[in-house]
C-alpha positions as CSV (number, residue, x, y, z in Angstrom):
1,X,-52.4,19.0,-37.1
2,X,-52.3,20.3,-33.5
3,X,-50.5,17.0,-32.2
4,X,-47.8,17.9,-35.1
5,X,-47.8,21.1,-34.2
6,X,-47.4,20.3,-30.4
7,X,-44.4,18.2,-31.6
8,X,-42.4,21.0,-32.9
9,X,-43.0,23.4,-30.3
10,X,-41.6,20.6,-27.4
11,X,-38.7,19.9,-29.8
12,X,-37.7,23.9,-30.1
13,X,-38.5,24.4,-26.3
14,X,-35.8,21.2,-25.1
15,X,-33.7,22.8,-28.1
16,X,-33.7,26.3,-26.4
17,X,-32.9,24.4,-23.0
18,X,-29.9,22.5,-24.3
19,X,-28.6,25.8,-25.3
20,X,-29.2,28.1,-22.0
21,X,-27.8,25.4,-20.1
22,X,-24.7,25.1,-22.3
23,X,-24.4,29.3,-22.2
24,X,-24.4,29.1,-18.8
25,X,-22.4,26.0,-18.3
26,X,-19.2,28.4,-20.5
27,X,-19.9,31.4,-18.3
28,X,-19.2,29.4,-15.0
29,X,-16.5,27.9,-16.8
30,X,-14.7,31.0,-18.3
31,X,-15.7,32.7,-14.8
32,X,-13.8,30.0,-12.7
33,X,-10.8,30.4,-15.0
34,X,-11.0,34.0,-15.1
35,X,-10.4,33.3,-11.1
36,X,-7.5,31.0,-11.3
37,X,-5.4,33.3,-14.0
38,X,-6.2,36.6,-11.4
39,X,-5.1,34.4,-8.5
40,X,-2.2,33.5,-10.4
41,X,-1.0,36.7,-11.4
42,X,-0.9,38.2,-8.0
43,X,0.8,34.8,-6.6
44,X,-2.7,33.8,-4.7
45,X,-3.6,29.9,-5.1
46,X,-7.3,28.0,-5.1
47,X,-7.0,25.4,-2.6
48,X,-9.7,22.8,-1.6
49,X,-9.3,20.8,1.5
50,X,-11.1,17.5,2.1
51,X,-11.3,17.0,5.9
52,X,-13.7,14.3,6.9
53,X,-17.2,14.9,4.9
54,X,-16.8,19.0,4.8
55,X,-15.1,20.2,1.7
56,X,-13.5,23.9,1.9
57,X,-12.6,26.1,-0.8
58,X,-9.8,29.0,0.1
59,X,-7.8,31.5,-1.7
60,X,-4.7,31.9,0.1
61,X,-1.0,33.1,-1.0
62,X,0.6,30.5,1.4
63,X,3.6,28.5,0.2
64,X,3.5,25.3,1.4
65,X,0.3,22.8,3.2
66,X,1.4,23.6,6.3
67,X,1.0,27.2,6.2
68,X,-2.2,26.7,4.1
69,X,-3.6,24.7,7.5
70,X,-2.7,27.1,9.6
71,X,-4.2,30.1,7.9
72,X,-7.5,28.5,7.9
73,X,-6.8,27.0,11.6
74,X,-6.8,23.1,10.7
75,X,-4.9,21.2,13.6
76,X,-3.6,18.2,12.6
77,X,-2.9,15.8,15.4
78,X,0.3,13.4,14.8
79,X,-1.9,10.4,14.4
80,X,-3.7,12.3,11.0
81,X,-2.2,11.5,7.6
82,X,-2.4,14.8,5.3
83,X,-1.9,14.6,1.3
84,X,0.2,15.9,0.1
85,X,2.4,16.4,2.9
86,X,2.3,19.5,5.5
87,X,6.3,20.3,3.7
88,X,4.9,19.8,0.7
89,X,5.9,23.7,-1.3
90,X,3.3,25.3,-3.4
91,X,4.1,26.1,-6.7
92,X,1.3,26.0,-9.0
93,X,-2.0,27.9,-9.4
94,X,-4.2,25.5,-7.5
95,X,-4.2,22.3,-5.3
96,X,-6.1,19.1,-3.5
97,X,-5.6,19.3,0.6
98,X,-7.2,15.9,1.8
99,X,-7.0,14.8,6.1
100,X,-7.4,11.4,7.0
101,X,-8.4,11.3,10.4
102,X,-6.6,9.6,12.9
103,X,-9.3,6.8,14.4
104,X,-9.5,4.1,17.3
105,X,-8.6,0.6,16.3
106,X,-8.3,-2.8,18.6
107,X,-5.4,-5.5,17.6
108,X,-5.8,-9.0,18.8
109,X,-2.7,-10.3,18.3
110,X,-3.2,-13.5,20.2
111,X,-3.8,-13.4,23.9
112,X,-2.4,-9.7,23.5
113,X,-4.7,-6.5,23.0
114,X,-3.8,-3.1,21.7
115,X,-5.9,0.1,21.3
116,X,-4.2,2.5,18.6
117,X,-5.3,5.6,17.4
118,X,-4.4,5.6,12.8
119,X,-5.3,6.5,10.2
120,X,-5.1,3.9,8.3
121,X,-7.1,1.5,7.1
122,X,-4.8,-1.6,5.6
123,X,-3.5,-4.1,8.2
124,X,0.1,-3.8,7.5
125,X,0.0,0.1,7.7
126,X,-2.0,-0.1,11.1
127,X,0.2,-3.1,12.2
128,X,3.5,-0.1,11.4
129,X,1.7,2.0,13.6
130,X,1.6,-0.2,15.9
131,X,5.3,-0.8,15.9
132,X,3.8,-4.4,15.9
133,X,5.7,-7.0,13.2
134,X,3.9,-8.4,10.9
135,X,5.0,-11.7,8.4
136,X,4.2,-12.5,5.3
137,X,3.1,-15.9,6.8
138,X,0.5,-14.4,9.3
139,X,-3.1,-13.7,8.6
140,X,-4.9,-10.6,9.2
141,X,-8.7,-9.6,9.5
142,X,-9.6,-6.4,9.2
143,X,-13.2,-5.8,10.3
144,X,-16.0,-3.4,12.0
145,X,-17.1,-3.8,15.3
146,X,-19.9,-6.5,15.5
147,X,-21.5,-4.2,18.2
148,X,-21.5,-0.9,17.3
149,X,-23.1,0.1,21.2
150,X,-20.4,-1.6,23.1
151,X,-16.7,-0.7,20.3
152,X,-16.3,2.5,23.1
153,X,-15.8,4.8,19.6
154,X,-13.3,1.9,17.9
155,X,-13.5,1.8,13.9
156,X,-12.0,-1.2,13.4
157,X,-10.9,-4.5,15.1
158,X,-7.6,-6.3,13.3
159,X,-7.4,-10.0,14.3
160,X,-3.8,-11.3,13.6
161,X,-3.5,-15.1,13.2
162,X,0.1,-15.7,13.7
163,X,2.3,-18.7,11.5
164,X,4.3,-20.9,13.7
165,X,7.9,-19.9,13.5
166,X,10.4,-22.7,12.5
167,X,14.3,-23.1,11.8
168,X,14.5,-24.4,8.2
169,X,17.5,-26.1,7.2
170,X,17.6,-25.8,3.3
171,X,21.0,-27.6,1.2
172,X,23.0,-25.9,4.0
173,X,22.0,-22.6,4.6
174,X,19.7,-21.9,7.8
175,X,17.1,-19.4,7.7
176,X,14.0,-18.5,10.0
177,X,10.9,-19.4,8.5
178,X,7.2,-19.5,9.8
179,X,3.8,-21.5,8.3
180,X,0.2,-22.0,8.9
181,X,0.3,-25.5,7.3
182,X,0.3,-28.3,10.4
183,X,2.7,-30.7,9.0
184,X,6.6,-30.9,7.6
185,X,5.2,-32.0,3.9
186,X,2.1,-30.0,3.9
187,X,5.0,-26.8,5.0
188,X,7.1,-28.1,1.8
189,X,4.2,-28.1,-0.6
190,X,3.4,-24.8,0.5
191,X,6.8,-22.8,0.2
192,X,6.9,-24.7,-3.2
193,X,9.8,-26.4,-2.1
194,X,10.6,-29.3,-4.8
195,X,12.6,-32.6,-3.3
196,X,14.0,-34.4,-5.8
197,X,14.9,-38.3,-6.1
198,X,18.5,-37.7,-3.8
199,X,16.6,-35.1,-1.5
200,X,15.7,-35.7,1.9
201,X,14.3,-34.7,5.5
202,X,15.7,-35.0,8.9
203,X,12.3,-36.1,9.9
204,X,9.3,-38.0,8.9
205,X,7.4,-35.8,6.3
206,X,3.7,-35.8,8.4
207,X,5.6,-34.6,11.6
208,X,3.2,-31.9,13.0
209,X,5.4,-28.1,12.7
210,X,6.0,-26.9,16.3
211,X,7.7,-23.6,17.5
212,X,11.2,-23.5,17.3
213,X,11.7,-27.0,15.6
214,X,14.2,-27.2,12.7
215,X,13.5,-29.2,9.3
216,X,16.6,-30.0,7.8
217,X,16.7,-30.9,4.0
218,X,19.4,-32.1,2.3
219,X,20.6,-33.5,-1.1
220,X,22.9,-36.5,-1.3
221,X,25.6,-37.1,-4.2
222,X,26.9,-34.1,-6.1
223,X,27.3,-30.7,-3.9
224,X,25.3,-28.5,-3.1
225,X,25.4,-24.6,-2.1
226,X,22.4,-21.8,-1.1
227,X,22.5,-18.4,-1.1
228,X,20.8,-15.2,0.3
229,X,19.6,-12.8,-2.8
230,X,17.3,-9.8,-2.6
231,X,14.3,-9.6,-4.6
232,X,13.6,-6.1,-5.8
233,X,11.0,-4.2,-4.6
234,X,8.4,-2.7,-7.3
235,X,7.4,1.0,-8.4
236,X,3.8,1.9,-8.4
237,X,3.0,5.5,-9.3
238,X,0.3,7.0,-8.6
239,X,-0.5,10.7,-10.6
240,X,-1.5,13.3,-8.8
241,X,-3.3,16.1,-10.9
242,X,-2.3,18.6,-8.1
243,X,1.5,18.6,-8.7
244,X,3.5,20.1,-11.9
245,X,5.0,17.7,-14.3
246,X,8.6,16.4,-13.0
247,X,7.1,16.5,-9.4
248,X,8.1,12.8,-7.6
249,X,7.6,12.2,-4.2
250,X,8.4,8.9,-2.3
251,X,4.9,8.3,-0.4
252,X,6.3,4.8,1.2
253,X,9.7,3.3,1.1
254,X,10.0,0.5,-1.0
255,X,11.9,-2.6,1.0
256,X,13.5,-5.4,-0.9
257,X,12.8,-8.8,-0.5
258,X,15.0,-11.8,-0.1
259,X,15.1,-15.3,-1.6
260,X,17.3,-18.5,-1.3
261,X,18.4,-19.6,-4.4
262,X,20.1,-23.5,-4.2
263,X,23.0,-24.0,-7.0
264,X,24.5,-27.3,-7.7
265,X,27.8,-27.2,-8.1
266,X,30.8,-29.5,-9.6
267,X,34.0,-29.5,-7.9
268,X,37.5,-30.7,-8.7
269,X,40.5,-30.7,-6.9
270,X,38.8,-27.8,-4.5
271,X,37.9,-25.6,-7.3
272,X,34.2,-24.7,-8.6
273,X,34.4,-26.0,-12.5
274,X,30.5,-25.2,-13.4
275,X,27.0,-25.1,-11.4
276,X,23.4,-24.6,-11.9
277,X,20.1,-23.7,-10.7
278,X,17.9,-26.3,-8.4
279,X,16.2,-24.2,-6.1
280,X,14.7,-20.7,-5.8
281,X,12.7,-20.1,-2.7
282,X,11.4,-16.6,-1.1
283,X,11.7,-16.1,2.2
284,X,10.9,-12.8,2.4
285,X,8.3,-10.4,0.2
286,X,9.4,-7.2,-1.2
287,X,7.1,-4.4,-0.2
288,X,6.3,-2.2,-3.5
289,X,7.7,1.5,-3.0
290,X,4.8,4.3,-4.0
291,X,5.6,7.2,-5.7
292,X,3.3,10.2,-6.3
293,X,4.0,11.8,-9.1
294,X,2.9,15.4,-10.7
295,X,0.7,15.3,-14.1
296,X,-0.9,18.8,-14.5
297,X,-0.5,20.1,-17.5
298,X,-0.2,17.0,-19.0
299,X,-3.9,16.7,-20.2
C-alpha cells in the first residue's frame, strides 16, 4: 500500500516538473521575442558575434557588420575572414557575426619555405593566400606541428608534393600537363587516356616522365582534330538563416575548367563531311563557385 502510494506521489511530483519547466521554458521564449519585436520597432537589431571561443550578444542600430565591429571595438586585421562580410547591410531584426582568426602557417613547397599568417584552414585557400599555384596534379598535407614546443606559435604545416610538369602532345593539340605517375604508360593510364589499335607514342611506353619532356601521341589513318572546351564550374549553396529570403551572395568565384575533347573527322576534297567523338580528357578542374544564400523566414 505505501510502495503504491509512494508510486503516485513520484509520478505527480516528475509530472509537476515537466510542467514548471515547460512554463518557464514559454516565458523565456515569449520574453526573447518580446525583445526582438521592441528592437525591431525602434530599428535596433540582436546581434551575436562569434570571435574565437567568446560569444557576445549586442543590441545595436548599426547598418551594416562593419559598423556593428566598430561600435563594440572589434579590429579585424586583413589577414581575419569575417561572415558575413564587413559590407554586408543590415536589414533584418537579428544576425550571426562569426571572425576567423588570422593564424601562422609553414608551407614546404619543396626545398622552399614560407611563413603566412590565414585564416584558413583548406590547402588550396591557404596555398591563394599564399599567392602560391597550386595543380590539380600536386599533393598537399595539411597537418599540426609534430612539436607543439618548438612550431614558434605556427597552427599548421602544409607540405606540397609537386607533379612533374610535361609537354603532352595529344592528336595534334599541345597542352601543358603534369603527373605523379613515374612512367609514360603508367601517365596514360592515369589521365584515362585510351590508345586504340592505330594509336601511338613518340616513345617507348615505360620511359620514366622527366621535367619538360614531351609525349607525343598520335593516330594513324583517318584524321584526327582536338579541341580546347571549358568544363563548367558547379553551384553550391550554402543557407544562411541570418539573411532575408532573395539574399545571394557570391562567397568564392567559381572558375571553369577545361578539357580536350579529340574528334575524328572525314574529309573530302578539303571539306569536313561528318566526325565523332574519340577522346575527352581534362586538363584542368573546375573550382565550384559558393553562394550564400538568405532563408529566414522560410521555416
Amino acid at each position: 500500500m505505501n510502495f503504491i502510494f509512494t508510486k503516485k506521489l513520484i509520478t505527480k511530483k516528475l509530472w509537476l516538473a515537466f510542467i514548471i519547466a515547460t512554463a518557464l521554458l514559454l516565458s523565456l521564449f515569449f520574453i526573447l521575442n518580446n525583445r526582438v519585436q521592441a528592437a525591431s520597432d525602434n530599428g535596433e537589431r540582436i546581434i551575436t558575434i562569434h570571435d574565437r571561443n567568446v560569444k557576445k550578444v549586442i543590441v545595436t542600430k548599426a547598418d551594416s557588420v562593419e559598423k556593428v565591429l566598430n561600435e563594440v571595438r572589434i579590429k579585424v586585421n586583413p589577414d581575419d575572414t569575417v561572415d558575413p562580410f564587413p559590407n554586408t547591410k543590415l536589414t533584418e531584426k537579428s544576425y550571426q557575426i562569426n571572425i576567423y582568426r588570422a593564424k601562422p602557417v609553414i608551407i614546404n613547397d619543396g626545398i622552399k619555405h614560407y611563413r603566412i599568417m590565414t585564416s584558413h584552414e583548406s590547402a588550396r585557400q591557404i596555398m591563394q593566400d599564399a599567392n602560391l599555384p597550386l595543380y590539380d596534379e600536386d599533393i598537399a598535407k595539411l597537418n599540426r606541428p609534430t612539436n607543439i614546443l618548438e612550431s614558434d606559435g605556427v597552427s599548421h604545416e602544409l607540405k606540397i608534393q609537386r607533379a612533374t610538369p610535361f609537354t603532352l602532345v595529344l592528336y595534334g593539340k599541345t597542352v601543358e600537363a603534369r603527373t605523379q605517375e613515374k612512367t609514360v604508360d603508367k601517365m596514360i593510364q592515369q589521365k584515362g587516356i585510351k590508345l586504340g589499335p592505330n594509336d601511338a607514342l613518340s616513345i617507348p611506353s615505360k620511359t620514366p616522365i622527366s621535367k619538360g619532356m614531351k609525349v607525343e601521341i598520335w593516330r594513324n589513318g583517318k584524321q584526327t582534330i582536338t579541341e580546347e572546351q571549358p568544363v563548367q564550374f558547379e553551384i553550391q549553396m550554402v543557407q544562411d538563416p541570418s539573411q532575408p529570403t532573395g539574399y545571394r551572395q557570391v562567397k568564392t568565384q567559381g572558375v571553369n575548367g577545361k578539357k580536350m575533347v579529340t574528334y575524328e573527322i572525314d574529309m573530302m576534297n578539303g571539306k569536313e563531311t561528318s566526325r565523332r567523338e574519340i577522346q575527352s580528357v581534362q586538363t584542368l578542374a573546375p573550382q565550384a563557385q559558393v553562394e550564400i544564400i538568405g532563408t529566414k523566414g522560410t521555416f
